[in-house]
C-alpha positions as CSV (number, residue, x, y, z in Angstrom):
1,X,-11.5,13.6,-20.4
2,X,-8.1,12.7,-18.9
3,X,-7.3,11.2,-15.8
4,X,-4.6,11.1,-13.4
5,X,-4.9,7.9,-10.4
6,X,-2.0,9.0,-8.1
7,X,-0.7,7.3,-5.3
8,X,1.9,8.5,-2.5
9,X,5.2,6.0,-2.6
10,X,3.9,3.7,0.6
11,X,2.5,2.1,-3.2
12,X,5.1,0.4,-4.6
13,X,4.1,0.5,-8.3
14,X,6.9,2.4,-9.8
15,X,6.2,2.2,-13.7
16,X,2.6,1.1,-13.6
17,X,1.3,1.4,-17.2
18,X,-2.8,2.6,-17.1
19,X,-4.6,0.1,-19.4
20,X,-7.6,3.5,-19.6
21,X,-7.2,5.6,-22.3
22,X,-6.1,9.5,-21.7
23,X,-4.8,8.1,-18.2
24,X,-1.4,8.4,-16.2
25,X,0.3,7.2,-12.8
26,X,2.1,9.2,-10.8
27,X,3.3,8.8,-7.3
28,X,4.3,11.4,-4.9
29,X,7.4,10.5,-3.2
30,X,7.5,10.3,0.8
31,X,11.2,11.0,2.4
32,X,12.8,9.0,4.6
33,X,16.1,10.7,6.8
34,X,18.9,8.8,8.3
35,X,21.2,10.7,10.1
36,X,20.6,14.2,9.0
37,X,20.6,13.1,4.8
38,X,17.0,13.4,3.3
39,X,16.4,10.1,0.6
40,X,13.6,10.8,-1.8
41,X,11.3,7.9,-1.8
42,X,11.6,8.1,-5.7
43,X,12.8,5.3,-8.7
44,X,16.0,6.4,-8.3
45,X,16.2,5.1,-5.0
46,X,19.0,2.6,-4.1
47,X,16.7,0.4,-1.5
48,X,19.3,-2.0,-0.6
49,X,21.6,0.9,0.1
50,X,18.8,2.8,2.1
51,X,18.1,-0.5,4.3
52,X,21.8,-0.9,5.0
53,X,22.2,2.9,6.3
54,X,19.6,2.2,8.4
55,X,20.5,-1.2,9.4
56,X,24.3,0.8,10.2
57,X,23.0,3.7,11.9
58,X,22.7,3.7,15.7
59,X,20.7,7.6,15.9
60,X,17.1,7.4,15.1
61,X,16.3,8.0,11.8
62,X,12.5,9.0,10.3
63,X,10.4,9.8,7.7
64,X,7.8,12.6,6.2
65,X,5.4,13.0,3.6
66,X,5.1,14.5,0.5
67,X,4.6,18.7,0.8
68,X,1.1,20.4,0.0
69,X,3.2,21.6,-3.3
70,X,4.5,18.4,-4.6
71,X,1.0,17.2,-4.7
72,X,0.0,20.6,-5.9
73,X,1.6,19.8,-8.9
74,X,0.7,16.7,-9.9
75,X,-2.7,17.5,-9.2
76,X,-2.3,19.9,-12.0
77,X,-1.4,17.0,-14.7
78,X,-5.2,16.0,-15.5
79,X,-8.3,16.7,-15.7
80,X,-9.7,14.1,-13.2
81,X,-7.7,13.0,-10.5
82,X,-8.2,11.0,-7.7
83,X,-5.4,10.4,-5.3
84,X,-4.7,7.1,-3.0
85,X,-3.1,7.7,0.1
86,X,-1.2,6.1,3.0
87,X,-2.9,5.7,6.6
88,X,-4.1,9.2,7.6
89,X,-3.1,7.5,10.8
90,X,0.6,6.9,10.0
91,X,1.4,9.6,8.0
92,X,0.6,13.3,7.3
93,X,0.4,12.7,3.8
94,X,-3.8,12.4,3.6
95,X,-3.9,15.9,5.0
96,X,-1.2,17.2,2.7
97,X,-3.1,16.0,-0.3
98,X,-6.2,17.6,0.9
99,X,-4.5,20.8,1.6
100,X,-3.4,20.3,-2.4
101,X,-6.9,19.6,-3.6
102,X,-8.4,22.7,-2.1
103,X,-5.7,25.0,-3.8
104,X,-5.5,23.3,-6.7
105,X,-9.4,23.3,-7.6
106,X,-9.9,26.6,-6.2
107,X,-7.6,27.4,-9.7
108,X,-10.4,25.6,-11.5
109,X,-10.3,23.0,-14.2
110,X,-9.8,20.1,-12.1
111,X,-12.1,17.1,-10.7
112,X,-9.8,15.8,-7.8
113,X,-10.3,13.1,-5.2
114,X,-8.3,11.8,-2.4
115,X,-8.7,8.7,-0.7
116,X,-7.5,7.7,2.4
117,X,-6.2,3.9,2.3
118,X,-6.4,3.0,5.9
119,X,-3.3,1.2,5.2
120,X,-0.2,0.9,3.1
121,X,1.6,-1.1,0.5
122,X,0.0,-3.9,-1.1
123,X,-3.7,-2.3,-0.6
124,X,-2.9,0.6,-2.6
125,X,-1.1,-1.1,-5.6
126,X,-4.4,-3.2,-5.8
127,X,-6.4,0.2,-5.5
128,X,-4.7,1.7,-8.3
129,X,-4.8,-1.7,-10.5
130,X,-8.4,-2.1,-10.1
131,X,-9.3,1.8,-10.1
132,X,-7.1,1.5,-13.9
133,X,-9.6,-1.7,-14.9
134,X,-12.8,0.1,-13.9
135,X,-11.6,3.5,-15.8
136,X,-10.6,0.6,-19.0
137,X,-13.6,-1.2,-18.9
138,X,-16.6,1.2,-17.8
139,X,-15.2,4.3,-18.9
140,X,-17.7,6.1,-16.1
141,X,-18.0,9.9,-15.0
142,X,-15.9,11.4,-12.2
143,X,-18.6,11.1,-9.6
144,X,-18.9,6.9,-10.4
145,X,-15.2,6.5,-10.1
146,X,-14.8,7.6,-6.8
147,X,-17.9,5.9,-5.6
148,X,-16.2,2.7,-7.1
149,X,-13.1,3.5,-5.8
150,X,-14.5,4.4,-2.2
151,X,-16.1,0.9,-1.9
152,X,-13.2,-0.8,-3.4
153,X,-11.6,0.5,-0.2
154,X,-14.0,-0.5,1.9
155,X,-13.9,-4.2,0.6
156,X,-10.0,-4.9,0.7
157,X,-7.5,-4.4,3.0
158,X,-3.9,-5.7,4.2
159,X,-1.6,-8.2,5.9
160,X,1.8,-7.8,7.0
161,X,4.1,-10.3,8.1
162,X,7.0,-9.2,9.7
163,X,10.1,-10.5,11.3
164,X,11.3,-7.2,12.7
165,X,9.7,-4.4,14.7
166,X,12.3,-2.0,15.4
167,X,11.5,1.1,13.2
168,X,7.6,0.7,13.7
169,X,7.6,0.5,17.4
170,X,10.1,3.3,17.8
171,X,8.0,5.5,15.6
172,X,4.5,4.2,17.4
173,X,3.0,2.6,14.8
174,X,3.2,-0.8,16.3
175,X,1.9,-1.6,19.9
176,X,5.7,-1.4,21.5
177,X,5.2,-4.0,24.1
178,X,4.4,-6.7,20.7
179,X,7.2,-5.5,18.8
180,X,9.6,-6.2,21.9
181,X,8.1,-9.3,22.5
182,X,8.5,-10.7,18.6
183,X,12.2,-9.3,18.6
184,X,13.3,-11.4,21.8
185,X,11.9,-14.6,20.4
186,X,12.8,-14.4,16.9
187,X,9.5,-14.6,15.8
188,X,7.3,-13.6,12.7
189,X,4.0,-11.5,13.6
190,X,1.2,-11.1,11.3
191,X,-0.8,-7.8,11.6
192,X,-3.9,-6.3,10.2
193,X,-5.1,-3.0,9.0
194,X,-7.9,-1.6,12.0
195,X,-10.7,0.0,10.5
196,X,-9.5,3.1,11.6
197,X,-5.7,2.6,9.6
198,X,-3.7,1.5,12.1
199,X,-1.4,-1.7,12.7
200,X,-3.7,-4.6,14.4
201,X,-1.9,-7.4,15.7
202,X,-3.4,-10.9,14.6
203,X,-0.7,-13.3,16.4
204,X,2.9,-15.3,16.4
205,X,3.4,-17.2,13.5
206,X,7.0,-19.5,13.4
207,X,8.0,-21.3,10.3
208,X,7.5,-20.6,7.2
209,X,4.8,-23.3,6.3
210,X,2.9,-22.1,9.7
211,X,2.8,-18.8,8.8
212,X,1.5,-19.1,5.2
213,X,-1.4,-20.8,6.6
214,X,-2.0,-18.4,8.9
215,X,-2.3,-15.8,6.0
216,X,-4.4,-18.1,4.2
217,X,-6.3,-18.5,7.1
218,X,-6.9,-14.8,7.4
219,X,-7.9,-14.0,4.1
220,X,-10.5,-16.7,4.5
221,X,-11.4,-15.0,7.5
222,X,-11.9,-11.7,5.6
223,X,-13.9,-12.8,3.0
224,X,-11.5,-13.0,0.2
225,X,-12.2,-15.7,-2.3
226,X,-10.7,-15.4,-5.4
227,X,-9.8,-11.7,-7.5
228,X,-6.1,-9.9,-7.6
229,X,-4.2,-9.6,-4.6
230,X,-0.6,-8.0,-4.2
231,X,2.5,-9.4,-2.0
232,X,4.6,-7.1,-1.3
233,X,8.3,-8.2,-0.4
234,X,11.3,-6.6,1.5
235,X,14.4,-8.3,-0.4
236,X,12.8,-11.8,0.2
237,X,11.5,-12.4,-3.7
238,X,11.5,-16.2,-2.9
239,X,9.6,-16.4,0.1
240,X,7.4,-14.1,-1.5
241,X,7.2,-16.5,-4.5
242,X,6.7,-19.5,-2.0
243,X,3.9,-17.7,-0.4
244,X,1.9,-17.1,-4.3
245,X,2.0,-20.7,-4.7
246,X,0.8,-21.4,-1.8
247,X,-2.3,-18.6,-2.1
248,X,-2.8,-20.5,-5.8
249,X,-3.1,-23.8,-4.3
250,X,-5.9,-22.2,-2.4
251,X,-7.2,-19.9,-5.5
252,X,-6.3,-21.2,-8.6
253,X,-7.4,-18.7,-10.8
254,X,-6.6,-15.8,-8.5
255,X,-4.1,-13.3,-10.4
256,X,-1.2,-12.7,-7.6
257,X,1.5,-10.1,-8.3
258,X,4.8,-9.8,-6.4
259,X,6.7,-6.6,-6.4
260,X,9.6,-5.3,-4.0
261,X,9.1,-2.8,-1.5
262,X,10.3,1.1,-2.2
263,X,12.1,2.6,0.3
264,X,9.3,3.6,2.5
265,X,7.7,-0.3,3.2
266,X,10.8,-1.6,3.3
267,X,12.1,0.9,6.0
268,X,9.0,-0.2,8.3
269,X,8.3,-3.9,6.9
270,X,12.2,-4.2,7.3
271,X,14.3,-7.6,6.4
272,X,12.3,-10.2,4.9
273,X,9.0,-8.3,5.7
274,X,5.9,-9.0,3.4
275,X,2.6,-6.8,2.7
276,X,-0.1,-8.8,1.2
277,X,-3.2,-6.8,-0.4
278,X,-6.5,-8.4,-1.4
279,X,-9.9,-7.9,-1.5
280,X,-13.9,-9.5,-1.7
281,X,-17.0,-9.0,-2.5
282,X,-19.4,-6.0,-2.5
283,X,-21.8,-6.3,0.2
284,X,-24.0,-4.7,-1.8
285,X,-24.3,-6.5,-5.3
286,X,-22.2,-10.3,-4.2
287,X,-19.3,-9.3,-7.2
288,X,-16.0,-9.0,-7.0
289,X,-14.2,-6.1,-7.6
290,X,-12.1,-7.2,-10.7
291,X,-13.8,-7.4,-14.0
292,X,-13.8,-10.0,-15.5
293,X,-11.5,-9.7,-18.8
């Protein structure tokens, strides 16, 4: 049987390589519009350039989600698919990709999921990592994977840390009054995901050393105690770097990966923003998600 683990761009994985045999990545590109010019969230993407037209550009600018027909199509390129989306609550694209998965297995011939993240970024890369390891290592049917994949959701989530507000307050997907707040005093805010997908707002954090702890301290908080997590960075590789040392001081034998933000994180997460992504135990069985190698 092939399969297909698809993710909309608010993953940043760009040339993930599936470990599972007969498997692929693909990502379905969200858009993101600054001043009347329409950027594909793709790997061709100049991010530096996008961030700098939108740094530039005084008119509001947006974004939108992948059409019913893009994921139409790369529904189409296996036999089981299951698809990772962004917040239903931030975006359209969950109900896009539904609209897809009705059409396309009303064709027949296709097994497709589609799970809403509750978040974006980081959570998703680890999604798609672990959802590849479980497919490598277990090689289960289509009705186990998304069980596994389902719970896997429901035991990880996100940080962010952010030094600038201004795009997800003017969209609403901060509280406005906090991002106003953290622009006047120059300060870093670390949010959660809600259970429900939307931005949570944890506290200030200033300095950098203060605000590592903090995310350490929150990732306690939640459970997390060892397994792969994902920090996600906005053209800050060396405080993202700082930050893994700091989480494997804590962890030692937790696998960390750093990756830059596409276009879409780093339009919201903005300068020096980062997205961490981890996870913990099941509930149910006391194991953590990644198997052990």
């Amino acid at each position: 049987m092939s399969w297909a683990i698809i993710a909309d761009s608010s993953c940043n994985l760009r040339d993930f390589h599936p470990t599972a045999p007969d498997a692929i990545y693909r990502f379905a590109p969200l858009k993101i519009n600054i001043a009347g010019t329409e950027y594909a969230d793709d790997e061709h993407l100049d991010v530096d350039e996008l961030n700098r037209k939108v740094a530039e550009e005084s008119s509001a600018s947006s974004s939108s989600c992948p059409s019913v027909g893009e994921w139409a199509e790369l529904f189409r390129s296996a036999e089981n698919v299951i698809a990772i989306t962004i917040s239903a609550n931030l975006s359209g694209s969950f109900e896009a990709a539904v609209m897809a998965q009705s059409m396309v297995q009303d064709e027949g011939g296709h097994n497709i999921y589609v799970l809403n993240s509750r978040a974006a970024g980081a959570k998703l890369e680890l999604l798609v990592e672990e959802l590849d390891r479980y497919l490598a290592a277990q090689n289960p049917t289509f009705s186990e994977a998304c069980d596994y994949i389902t719970k896997l959701e429901q035991n990880s989530t996100v940080l962010f840390s952010l030094s600038s507000y201004e795009n997800l307050t003017k969209s609403g997907r901060m509280p406005k009054m906090a991002g106003i707040l953290a622009n006047k005093l120059n300060i870093r805010m670390l949010g959660t995901a809600s259970d429900e997908g939307t931005i949570k707002v944890i506290g200030p954090t200033r300095g950098q050393k203060k605000t590592f702890e903090k995310i350490v301290a929150a990732m306690k908080s939640d459970g997390f105690a060892g397994g792969i997590v994902y920090i996600d960075h906005v053209a800050n590789e060396s405080g993202a770097m700082a930050l893994k040392d700091r989480i494997v001081a804590e962890w030692p034998q937790a696998p960390v990966r750093v990756v830059p933000c596409g276009g879409l994180c780093s339009y919201y997460a903005e300068r020096d923003g980062f997205i961490i992504g981890f996870g913990w135990p099941s509930t149910q069985d006391g194991k953590y998600f990644t198997i052990e190698e």
